[in-house]
C-alpha positions in Angstrom: -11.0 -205.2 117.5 -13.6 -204.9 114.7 -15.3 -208.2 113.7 -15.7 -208.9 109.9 -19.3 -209.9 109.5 -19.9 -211.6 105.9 -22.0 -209.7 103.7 -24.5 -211.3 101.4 -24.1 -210.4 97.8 -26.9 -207.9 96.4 -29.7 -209.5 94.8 -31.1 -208.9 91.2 -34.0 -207.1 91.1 -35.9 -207.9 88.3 -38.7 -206.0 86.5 -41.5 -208.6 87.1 -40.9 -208.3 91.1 -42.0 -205.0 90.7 -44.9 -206.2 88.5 -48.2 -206.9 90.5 -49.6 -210.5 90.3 -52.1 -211.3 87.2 -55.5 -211.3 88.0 -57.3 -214.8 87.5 -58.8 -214.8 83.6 -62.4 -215.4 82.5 -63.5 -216.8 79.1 -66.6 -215.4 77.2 -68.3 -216.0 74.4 -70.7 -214.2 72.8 -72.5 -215.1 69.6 -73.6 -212.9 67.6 -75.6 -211.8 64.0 -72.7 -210.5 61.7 -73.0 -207.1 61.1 -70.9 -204.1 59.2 -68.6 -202.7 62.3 -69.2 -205.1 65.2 -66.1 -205.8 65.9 -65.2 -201.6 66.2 -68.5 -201.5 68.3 -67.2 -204.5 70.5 -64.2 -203.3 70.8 -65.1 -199.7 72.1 -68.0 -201.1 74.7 -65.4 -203.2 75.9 -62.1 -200.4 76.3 -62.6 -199.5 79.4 -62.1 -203.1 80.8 -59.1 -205.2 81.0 -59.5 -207.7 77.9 -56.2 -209.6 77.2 -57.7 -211.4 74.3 -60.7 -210.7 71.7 -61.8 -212.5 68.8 -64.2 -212.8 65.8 -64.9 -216.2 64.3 -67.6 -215.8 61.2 -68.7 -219.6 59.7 -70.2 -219.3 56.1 -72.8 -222.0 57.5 -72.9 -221.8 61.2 -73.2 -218.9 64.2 -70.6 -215.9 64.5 -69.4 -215.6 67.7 -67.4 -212.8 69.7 -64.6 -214.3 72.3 -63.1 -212.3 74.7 -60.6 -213.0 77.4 -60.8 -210.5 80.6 -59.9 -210.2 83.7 -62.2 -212.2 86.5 -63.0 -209.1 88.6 -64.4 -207.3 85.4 -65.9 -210.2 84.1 -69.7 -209.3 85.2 -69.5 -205.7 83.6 -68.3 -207.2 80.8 -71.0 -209.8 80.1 -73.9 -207.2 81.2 -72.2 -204.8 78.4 -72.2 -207.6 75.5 -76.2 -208.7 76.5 -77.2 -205.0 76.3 -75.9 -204.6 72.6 -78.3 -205.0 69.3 -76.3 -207.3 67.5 -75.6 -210.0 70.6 -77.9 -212.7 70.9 -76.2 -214.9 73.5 -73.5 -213.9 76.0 -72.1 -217.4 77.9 -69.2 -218.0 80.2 -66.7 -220.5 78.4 -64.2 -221.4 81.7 
């Protein structure tokens, strides 16, 4: 005689556990002398990487900087990109 056995009911499968884990963020700033384009020049040195955030704050009276949000393991390329261009003076980890 055939035993029932219970059967668990099927489980959701969502699209973020097929997702791989986020890799860990790093935070840098670089500051920079305002210039016609920079922000199309940062942005192209910096498309091969994985930046999740980038911005460009310009103070009438104080230093422009470049902030950009990337992803830890590319975080060293990143930096040595942003020291070797003209217009960065200063390239500083933020966190």
């Amino acid at each position: 005689m055939p035993v029932d056995t219970p059967v668990a009911p099927p489980t959701a499968l969502l699209a973020a556990d097929l997702l791989p884990a986020p890799a860990p963020q790093q935070h840098i700033v670089a500051t920079v002398l305002p210039a016609r384009g920079l922000l199309a020049r940062v942005a192209a040195v910096l498309s091969a990487h994985r930046v999740t955030a980038l911005s460009y704050h310009a103070a009438p009276d104080g230093p422009t900087t470049v902030e950009v949000t990337v992803a830890a393991p590319d975080a060293t390329r990143v930096r040595a990109k942003l020291a070797r261009m003209v217009d960065v003076l200063e390239v500083l980890d933020a966190g």
